[in-house]
C-alpha positions as CSV (number, residue, x, y, z in Angstrom):
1,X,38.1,17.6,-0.3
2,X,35.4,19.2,1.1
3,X,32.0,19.6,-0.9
4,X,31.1,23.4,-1.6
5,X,27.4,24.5,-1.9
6,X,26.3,26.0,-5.1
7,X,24.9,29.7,-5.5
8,X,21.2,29.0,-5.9
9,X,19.6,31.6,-8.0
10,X,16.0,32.7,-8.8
11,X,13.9,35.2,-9.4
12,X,11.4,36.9,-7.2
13,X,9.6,40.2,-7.8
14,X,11.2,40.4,-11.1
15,X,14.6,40.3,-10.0
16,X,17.1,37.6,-9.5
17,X,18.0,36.7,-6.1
18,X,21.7,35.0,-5.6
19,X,22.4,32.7,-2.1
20,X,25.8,31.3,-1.2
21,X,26.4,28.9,1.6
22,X,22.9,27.5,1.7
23,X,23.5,24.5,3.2
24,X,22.3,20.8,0.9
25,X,19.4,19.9,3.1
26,X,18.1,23.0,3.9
27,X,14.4,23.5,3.8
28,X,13.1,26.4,1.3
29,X,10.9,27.0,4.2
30,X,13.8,27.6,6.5
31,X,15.7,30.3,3.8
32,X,12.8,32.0,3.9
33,X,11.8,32.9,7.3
34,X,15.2,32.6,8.7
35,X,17.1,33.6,6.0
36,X,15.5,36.4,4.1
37,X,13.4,37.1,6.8
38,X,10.2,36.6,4.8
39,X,7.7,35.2,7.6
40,X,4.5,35.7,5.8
41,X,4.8,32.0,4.9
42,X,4.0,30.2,7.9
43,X,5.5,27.4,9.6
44,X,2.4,24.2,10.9
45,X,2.8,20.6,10.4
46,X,6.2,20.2,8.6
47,X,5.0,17.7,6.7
48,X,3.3,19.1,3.9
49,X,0.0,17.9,5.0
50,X,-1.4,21.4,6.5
51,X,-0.8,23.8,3.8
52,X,0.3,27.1,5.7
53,X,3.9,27.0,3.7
54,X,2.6,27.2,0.6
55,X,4.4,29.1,-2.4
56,X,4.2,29.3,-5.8
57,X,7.0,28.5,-8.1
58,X,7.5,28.6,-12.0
59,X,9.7,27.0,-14.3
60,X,10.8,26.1,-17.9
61,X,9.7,22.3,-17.7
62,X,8.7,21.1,-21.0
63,X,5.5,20.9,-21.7
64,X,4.2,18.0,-23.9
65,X,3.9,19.2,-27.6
66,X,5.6,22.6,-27.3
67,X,9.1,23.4,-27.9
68,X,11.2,22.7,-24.3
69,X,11.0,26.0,-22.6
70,X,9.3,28.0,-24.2
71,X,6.3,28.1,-21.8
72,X,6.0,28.6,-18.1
73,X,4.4,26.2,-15.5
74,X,3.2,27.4,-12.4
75,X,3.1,24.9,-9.3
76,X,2.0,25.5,-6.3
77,X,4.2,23.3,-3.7
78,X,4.8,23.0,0.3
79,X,8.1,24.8,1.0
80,X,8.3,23.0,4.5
81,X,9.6,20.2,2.9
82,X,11.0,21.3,-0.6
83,X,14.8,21.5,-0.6
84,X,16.1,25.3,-0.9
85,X,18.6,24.3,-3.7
86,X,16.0,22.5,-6.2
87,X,14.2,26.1,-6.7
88,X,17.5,27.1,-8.4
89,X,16.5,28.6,-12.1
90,X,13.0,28.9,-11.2
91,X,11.1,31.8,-10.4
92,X,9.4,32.1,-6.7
93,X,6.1,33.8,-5.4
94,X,5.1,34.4,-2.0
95,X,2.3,35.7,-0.1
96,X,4.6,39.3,0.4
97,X,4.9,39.3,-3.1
98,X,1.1,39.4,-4.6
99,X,0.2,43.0,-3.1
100,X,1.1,45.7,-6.2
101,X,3.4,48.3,-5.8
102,X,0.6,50.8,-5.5
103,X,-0.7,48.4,-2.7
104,X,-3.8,46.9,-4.0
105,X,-4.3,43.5,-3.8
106,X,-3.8,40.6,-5.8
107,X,-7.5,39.2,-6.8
108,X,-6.4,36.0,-4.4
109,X,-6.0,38.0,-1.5
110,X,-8.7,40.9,-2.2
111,X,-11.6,37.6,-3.1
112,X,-10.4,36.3,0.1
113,X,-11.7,39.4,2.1
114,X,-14.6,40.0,0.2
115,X,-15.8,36.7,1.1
116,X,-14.9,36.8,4.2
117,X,-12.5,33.6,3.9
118,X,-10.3,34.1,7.0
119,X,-10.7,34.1,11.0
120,X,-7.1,33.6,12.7
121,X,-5.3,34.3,9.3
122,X,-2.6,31.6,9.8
123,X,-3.6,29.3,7.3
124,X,-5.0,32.6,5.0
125,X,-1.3,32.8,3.5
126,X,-1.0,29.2,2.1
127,X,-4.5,29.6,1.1
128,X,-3.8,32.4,-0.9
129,X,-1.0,31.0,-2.5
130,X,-2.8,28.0,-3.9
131,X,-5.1,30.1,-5.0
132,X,-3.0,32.6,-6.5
133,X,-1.3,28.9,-8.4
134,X,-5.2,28.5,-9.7
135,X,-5.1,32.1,-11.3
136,X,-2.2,31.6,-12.8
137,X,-3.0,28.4,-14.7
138,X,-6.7,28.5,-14.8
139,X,-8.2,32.4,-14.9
140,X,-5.5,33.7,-16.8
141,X,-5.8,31.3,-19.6
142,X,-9.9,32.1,-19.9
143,X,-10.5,29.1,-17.8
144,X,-13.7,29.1,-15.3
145,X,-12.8,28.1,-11.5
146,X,-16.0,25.4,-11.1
147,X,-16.7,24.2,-7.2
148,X,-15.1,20.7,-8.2
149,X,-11.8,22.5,-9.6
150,X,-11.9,24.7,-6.0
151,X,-12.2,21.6,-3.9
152,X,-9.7,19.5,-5.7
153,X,-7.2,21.9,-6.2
154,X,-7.4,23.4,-2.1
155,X,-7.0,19.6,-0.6
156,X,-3.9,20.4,0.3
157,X,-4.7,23.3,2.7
158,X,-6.3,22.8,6.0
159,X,-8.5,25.3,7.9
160,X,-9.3,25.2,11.5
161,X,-12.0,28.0,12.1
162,X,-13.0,29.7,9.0
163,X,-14.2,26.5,6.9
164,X,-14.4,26.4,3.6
165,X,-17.3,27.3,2.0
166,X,-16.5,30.8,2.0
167,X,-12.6,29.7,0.8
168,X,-14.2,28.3,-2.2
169,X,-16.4,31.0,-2.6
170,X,-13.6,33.3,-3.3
171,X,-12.0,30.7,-5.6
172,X,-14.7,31.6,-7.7
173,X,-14.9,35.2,-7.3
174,X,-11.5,35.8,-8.3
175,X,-12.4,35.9,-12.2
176,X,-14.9,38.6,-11.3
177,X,-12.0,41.1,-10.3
178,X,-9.9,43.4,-12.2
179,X,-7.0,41.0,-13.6
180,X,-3.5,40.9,-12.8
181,X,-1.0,39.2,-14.5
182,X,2.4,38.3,-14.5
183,X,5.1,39.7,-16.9
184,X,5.9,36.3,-18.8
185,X,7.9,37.7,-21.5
186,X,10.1,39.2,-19.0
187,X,9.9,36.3,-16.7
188,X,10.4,34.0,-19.6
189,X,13.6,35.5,-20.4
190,X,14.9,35.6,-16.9
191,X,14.2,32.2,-16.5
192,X,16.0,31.1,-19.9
193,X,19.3,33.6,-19.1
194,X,19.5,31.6,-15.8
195,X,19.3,28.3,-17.5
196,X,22.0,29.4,-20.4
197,X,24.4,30.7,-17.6
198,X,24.3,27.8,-14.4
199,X,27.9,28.4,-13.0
200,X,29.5,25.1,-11.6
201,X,31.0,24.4,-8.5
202,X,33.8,22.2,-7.7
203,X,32.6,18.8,-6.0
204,X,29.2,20.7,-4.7
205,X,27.1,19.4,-2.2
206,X,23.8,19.3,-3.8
207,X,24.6,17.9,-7.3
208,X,21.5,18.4,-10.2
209,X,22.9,17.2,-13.7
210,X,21.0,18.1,-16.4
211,X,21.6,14.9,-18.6
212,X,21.1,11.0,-18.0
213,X,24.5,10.4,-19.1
214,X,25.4,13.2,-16.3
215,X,23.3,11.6,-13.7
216,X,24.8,8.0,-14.5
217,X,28.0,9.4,-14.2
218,X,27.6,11.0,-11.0
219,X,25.8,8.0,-9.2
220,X,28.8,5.8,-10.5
221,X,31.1,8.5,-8.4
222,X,29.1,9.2,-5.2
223,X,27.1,5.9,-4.3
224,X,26.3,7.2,-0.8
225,X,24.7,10.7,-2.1
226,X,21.2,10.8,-1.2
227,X,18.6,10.6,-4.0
228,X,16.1,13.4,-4.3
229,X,13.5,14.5,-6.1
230,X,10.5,16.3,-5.1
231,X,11.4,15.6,-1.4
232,X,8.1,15.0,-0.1
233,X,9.7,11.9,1.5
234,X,13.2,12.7,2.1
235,X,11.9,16.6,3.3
236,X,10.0,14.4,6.3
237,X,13.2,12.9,7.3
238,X,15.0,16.5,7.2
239,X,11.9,18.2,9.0
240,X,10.8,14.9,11.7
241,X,13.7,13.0,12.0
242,X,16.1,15.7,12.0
243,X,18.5,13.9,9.4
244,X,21.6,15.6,7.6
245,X,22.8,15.3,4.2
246,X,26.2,15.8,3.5
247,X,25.8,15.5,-0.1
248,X,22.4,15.0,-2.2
249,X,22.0,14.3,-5.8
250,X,18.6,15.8,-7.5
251,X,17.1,13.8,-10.3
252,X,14.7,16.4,-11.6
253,X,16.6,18.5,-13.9
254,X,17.5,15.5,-15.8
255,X,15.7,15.8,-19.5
256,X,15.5,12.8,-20.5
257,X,13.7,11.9,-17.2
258,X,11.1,14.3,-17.2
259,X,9.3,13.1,-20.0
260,X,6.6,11.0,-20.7
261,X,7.0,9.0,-24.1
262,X,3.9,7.6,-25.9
263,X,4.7,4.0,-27.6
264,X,2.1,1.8,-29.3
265,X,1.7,-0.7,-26.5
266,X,2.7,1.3,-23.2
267,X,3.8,5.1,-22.2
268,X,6.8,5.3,-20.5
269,X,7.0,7.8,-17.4
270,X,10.2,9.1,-16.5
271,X,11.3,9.8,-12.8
272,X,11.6,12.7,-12.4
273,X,7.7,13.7,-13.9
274,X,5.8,14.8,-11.3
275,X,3.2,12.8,-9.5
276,X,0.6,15.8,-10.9
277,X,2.1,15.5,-14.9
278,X,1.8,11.3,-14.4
279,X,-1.1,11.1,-13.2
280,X,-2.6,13.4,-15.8
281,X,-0.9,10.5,-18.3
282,X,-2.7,7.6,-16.9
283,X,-6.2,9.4,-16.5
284,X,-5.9,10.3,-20.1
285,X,-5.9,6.4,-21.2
286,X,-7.9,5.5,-17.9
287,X,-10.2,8.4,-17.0
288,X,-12.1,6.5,-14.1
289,X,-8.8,7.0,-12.4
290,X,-9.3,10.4,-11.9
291,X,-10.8,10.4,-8.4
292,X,-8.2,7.7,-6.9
293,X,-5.4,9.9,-8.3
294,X,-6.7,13.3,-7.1
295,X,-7.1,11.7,-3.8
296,X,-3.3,11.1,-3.4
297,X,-2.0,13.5,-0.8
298,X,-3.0,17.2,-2.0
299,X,-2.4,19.0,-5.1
300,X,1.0,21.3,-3.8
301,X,2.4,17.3,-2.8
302,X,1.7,16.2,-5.8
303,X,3.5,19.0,-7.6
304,X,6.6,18.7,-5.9
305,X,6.7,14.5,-5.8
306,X,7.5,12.3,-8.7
307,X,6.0,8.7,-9.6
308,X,9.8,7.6,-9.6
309,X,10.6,8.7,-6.0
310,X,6.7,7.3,-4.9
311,X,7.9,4.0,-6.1
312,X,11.7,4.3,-5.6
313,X,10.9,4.8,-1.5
314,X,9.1,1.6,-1.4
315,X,7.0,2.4,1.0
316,X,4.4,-0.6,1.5
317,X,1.5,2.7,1.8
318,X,2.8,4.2,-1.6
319,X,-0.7,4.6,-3.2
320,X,0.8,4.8,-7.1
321,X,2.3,1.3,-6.4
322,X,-1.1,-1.1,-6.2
323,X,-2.4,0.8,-9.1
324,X,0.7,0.2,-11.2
325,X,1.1,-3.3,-10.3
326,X,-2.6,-3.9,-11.2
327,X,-1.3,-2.3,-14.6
328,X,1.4,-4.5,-14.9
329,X,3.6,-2.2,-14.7
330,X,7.7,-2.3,-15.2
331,X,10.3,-0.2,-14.0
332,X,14.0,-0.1,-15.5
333,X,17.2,0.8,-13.8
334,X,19.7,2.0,-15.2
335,X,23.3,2.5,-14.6
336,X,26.8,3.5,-16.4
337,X,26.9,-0.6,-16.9
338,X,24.3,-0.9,-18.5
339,X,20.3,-1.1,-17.9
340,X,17.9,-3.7,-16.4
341,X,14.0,-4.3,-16.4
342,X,11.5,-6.1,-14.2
343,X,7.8,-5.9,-13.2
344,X,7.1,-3.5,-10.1
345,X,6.3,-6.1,-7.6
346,X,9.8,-7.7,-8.3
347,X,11.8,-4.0,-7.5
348,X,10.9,-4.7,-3.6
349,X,12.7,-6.8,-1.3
350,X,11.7,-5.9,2.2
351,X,10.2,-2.9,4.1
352,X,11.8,0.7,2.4
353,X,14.1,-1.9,0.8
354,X,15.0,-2.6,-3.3
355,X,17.0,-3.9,-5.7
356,X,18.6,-0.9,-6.4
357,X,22.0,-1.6,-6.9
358,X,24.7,1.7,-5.1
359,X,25.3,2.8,-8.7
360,X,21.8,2.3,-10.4
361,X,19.0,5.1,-10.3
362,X,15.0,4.4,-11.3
363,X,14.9,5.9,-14.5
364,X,11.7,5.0,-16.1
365,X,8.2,3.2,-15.4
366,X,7.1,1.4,-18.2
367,X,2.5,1.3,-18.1
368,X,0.7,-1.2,-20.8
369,X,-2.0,0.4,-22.3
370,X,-5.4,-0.4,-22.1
371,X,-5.6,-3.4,-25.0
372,X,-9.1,-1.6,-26.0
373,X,-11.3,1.1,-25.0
374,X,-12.2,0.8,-21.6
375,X,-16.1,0.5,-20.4
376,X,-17.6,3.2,-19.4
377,X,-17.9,3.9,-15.7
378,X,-21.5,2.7,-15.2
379,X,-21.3,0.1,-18.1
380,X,-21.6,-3.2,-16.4
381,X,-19.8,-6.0,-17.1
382,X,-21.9,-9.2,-18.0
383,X,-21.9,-12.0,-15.6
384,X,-21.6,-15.8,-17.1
385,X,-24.5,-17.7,-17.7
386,X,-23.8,-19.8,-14.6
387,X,-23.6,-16.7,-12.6
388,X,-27.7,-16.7,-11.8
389,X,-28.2,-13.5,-13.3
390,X,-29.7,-12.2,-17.3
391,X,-26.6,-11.4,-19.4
392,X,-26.3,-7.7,-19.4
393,X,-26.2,-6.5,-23.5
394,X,-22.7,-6.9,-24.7
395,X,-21.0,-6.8,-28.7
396,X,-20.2,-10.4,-28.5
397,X,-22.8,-11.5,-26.8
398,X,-21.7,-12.3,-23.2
399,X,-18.9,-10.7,-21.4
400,X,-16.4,-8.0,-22.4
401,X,-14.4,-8.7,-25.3
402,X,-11.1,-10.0,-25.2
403,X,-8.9,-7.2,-23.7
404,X,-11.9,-5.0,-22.7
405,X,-10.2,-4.0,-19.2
406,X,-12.8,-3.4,-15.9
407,X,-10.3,-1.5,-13.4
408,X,-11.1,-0.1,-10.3
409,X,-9.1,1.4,-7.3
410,X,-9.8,1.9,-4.2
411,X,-8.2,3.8,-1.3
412,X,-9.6,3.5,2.2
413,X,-8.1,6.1,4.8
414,X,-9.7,7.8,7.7
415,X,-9.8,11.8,6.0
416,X,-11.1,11.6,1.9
417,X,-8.8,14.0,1.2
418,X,-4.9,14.8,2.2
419,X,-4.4,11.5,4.0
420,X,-2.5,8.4,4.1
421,X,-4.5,5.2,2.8
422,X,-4.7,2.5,5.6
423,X,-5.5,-0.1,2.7
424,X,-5.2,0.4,-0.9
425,X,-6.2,-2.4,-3.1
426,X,-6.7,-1.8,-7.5
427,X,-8.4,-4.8,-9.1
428,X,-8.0,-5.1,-12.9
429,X,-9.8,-7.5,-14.3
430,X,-10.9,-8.6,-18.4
431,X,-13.3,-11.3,-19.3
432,X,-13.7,-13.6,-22.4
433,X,-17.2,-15.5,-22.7
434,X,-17.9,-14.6,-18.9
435,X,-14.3,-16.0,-17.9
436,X,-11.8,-14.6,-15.9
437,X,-9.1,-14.2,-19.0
438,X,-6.7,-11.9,-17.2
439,X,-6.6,-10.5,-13.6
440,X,-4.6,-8.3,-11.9
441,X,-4.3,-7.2,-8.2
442,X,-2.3,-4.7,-6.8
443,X,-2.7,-4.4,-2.6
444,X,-1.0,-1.5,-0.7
445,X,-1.0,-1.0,3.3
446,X,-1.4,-5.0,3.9
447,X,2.5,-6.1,4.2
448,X,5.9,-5.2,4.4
449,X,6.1,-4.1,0.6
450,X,3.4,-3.1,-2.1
451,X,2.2,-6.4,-3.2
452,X,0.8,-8.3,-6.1
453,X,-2.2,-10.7,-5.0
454,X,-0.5,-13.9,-6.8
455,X,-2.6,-16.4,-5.3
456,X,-6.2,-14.8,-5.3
457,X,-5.1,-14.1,-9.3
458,X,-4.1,-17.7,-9.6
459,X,-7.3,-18.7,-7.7
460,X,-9.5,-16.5,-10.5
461,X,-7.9,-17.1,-13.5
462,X,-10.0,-19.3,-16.0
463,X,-12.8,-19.3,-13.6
464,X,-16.9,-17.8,-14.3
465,X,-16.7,-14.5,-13.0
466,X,-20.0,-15.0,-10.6
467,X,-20.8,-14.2,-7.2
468,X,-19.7,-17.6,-5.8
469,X,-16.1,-17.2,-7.6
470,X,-16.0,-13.9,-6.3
471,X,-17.0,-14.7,-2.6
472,X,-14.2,-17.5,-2.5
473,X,-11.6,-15.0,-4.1
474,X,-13.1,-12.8,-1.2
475,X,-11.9,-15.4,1.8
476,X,-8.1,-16.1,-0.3
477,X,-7.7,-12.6,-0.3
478,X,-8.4,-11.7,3.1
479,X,-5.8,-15.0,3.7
480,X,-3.3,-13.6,1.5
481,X,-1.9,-11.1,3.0
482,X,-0.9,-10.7,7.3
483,X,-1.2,-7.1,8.0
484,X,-0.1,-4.9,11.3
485,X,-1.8,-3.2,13.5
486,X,-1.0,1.0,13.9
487,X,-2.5,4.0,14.0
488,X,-3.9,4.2,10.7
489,X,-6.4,0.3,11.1
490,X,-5.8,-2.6,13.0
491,X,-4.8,-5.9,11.3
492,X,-8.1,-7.7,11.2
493,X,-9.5,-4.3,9.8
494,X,-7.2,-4.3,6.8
495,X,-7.9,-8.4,6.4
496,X,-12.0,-7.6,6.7
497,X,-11.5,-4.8,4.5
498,X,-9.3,-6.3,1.4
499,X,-12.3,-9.0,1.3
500,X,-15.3,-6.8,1.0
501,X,-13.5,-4.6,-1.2
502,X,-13.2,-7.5,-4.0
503,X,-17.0,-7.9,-3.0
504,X,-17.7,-4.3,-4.0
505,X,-15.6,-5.1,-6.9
506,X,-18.1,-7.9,-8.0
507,X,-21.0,-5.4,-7.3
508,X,-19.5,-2.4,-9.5
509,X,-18.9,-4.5,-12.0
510,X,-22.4,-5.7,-12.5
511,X,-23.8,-1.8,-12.4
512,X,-26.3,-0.3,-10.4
513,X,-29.0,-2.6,-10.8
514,X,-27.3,-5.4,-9.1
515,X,-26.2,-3.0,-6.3
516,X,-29.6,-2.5,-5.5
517,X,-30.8,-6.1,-5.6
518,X,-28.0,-6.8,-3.5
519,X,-28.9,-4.1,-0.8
520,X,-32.7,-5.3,-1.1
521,X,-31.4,-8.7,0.1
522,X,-29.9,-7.4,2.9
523,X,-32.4,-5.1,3.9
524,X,-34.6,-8.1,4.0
525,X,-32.8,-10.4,5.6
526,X,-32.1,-7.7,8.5
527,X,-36.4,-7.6,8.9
């Protein structure tokens, strides 16, 4: 029997919009500027790297602490790569649809030409998208639009000619114009009718249960559907390597998997929350994670992409995969037989390749909490006596506590923002009398899978944490691991590079004073 497509219905300009014969794997880029005929969103990289395609959409996703739809998100996302059929039940905006029916413009569009933020105009529309996304969930809710909001929240769109100064100029400016705002009781009401009234389809192409036990039951009976979620992976093999689907099963309207539950010892972070929504989790318990994780890919990708599909791809340059092995992370799998659970590292078995058996989907990520309050970013830790150096002030005495966790991660890639990392290594590390008591080392971008750094951790374990441990850790780690060479860093960059990055480690975590003694040495021995 042939698989039907299913209506896809949303609302746009306050009225729903109904599509039959959309085929599974088209792009909501395509529907729009071949299908409707709405070319105002443009068409660049097809990778969701430049930004031009961006469009707003909102939806009913629970939001933690309030009743399950009964507030709207807005997101922006990169429609180049987004599926048409996972916008079904949501509401969409695009750059036709800011201007008000008496034709004045939307405060995005009208702070854009009052600060003179566009030249050729064919980024302008993605531009003003995003920040149309930042007036929904920012100036409408009383919130001021700072420089560092502006920059981190417009990493995802690229600009050729104009540059960005005055782009983030008119970020700002848009609180300083008459307001506009979206009817959400209206909206809010559209948005539940849809979800009260989803009309089925017999055998449909793109399947989206709506419960675990649905999505179990659904994997059990089509093994070879492709798994989607926010398609910022899956969308590059529609868009670059011109792949079809003949059937696709959508894990993000499953409730169960799109929350984040808080336990005593360790959140868990179901796959289908977005990359955005996770992240915001782990900062909460971690805040010095907060650069690393605004640095992965730019804020529409991370609305669309969840931390399930980032580590269900197993791609060896997955940035969320070092960090979460460095957190001794789990993952569990579950199926209609039953459900299994293993460490992160242990999920990989090759290059793109898992454990995954054909009926099993990733349902959750299991993340240990801190065991107590982390140091403050510029606290340092306190080297052991043998280390050459005064004991920095401590509680006990000497070294962290028991538990006290020292993480950093870094991310080396040729752009800082929107890029691929060409070596990702997170160090965790907790001392007891100035003792390496627990260690953990997550490495991306260095071998076929993301990796755990077994033998540098076995190498550290027990041992003072002082320069000379560190320096020999330094030389196993560059050892550990035989990287390729590829457009991104050659192999004896990535080896060079793992090395001094547990070098900078050793100098973080001693603070700034050390840093400097360090770079006086050097300074002198270069005279």
């Amino acid at each position: 029997m042939e698989a039907k497509t299913k209506t896809i219905r949303f609302i746009r300009r306050g009225e729903l919009v109904a599509l039959d014969n959309v085929p599974p794997d088209r792009t909501l880029l395509e529907l729009l500027r071949e299908d409707l005929g709405q070319v105002g969103t443009k068409e660049g990289c097809g990778e969701g790297d430049c930004g031009a395609c961006t469009v707003v959409l909102a939806d009913l996703a629970p939001v933690p602490g309030e009743p399950a739809g009964e507030r709207l998100r807005y997101r922006a996302i990169n429609s180049c790569i987004r599926l048409a059929h996972s916008i079904d039940g949501m509401a969409l905006w695009t750059v036709e649809d800011l201007v008000g029916a008496d034709g004045t413009l939307h405060p995005a569009q009208e702070a854009m030409v009052q600060c003179h933020g566009s030249q050729c105009g064919f980024c302008t529309p993605g531009f003003v998208m995003s920040l149309f996304g930042m007036y929904q969930n920012h100036v409408c809710r009383g919130e001021a639009i700072t420089r560092e909001l502006a920059q981190e929240e417009l990493s995802g769109n690229l600009c050729r000619c104009t540059g960005y100064r005055p782009i983030l100029d008119a970020a700002q400016q848009m609180a300083q114009l008459p307001g506009v705002r979206v009817d959400e009781t209206r909206l809010l009401a559209q948005l539940q009718a849809l979800a009260a009234s989803a009309p089925a389809a017999a055998a449909p192409a793109y399947l989206a249960p709506k419960t675990l036990t649905a999505l179990l039951a659904e994997r059990a009976a089509h093994p070879d559907a492709q798994i989607v979620a926010g398609c910022t992976d899956v969308g590059l093999w529609v868009t670059k390597m011109h792949m079809r689907f003949a059937r696709l099963l959508d894990v993000t309207r499953v409730a169960e998997l799109q929350r984040i539950e808080s336990y005593d010892h360790h959140i868990a972070v179901g796959a289908a929350v977005t990359l955005t929504d996770a992240f915001a989790a782990l900062v909460a318990g971690r805040p010095q994670l907060k650069t690393f994780a605004n640095r992965f890919a730019g804020l529409p990708v991370r609305n669309s992409g969840t931390l399930g599909g980032n580590v269900a791809n197993g791609s060896p340059i997955g940035d969320s995969m070092p960090l979460l092995i460095a957190l001794n992370a789990h993952v569990v799998l579950m199926s209609r037989r039953g459900h299994r659970e293993m460490p992160l590292e242990d999920f990989y078995t090759g290059y793109r390749k898992t454990v995954l058996a054909p009926d099993e989907v990733l349902a959750w990520i299991k993340v240990p909490r801190p065991l107590s309050r982390s140091p403050d970013a510029g606290q340092p830790l306190a080297p052991s006596p043998d280390a050459g150096q005064p004991l920095s002030p401590s509680p006990a005495g000497g070294g962290l506590r028991w538990g006290q966790e020292f993480l950093r991660a870094y991310k080396i890639s040729k752009r800082y923002d929107d890029d691929i990392s060409a070596v990702c290594l997170v160090v965790n590390l907790a001392l007891d009398n100035g003792k390496v008591a627990k260690i953990s080392i997550g490495a991306g971008g260095v071998a076929p899978t993301p990796a755990r750094a077994v033998k540098t951790e076995s190498f550290l374990r027990g041992k003072p944490w002082s320069q000379e441990t560190v320096r020999e850790a330094a030389r196993l780690l560059r050892a550990e691991f035989q990287p390729i060479s590829d457009m991104r860093a050659s192999a004896r960059y990535r080896s060079e590079v793992l090395g001094n990055l547990m070098q900078r480690f050793w100098l973080e975590s001693q603070g700034v004073a050390q840093i400097n003694l360090e770079r006086f040495a050097l300074e002198e021995s270069a005279t």
